[in-house]
C-alpha positions in Angstrom: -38.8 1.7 25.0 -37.7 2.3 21.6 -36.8 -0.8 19.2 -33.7 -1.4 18.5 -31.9 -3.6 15.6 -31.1 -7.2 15.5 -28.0 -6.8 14.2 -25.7 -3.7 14.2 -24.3 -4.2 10.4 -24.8 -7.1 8.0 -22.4 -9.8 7.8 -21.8 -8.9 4.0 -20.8 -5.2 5.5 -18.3 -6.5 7.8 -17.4 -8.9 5.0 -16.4 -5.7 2.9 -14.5 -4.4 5.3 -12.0 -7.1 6.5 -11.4 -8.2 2.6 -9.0 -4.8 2.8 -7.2 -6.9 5.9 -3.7 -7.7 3.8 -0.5 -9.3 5.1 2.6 -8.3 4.4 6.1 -9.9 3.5 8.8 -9.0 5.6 11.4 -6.7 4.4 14.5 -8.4 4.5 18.5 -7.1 3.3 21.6 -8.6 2.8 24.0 -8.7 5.5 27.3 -6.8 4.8 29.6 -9.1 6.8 31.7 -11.4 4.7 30.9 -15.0 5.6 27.7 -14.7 6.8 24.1 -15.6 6.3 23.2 -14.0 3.6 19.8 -12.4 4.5 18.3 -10.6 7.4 15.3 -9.0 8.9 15.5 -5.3 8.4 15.9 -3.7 12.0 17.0 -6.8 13.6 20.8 -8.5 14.2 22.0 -10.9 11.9 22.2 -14.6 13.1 25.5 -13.9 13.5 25.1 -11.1 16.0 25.9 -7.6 13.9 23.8 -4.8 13.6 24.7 -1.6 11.9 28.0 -3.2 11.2 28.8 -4.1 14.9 29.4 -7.1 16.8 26.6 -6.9 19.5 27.7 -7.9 23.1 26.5 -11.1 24.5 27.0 -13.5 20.8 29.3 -16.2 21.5 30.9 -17.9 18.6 
């Protein structure tokens, strides 16, 4: 039986490797419909229920 390590890498190594781990903020645009919010999530509906400049089905007013 051959020895084998304690550990597989130091903590420092994994450490090292996870400080690279970054967030990002979302991307956000402004909405092209007149009176409403101005911002929104990029690939998502506005709070007012447009996307791509269309009324989705289903948003009530």
């Amino acid at each position: 039986v051959m020895p084998n390590p304690k550990r597989r890498f130091s903590h420092q190594r994994t450490a090292l490797r996870r400080t690279n781990y970054k967030t990002s903020l979302p991307e956000i645009t402004e909405t092209k419909q007149n009176n409403a919010a101005p911002l929104r999530l990029n690939h998502n509906a506005s709070p007012d229920g447009y996307y791509k400049g269309r009324r989705l089905p289903g948003f009530k007013d």
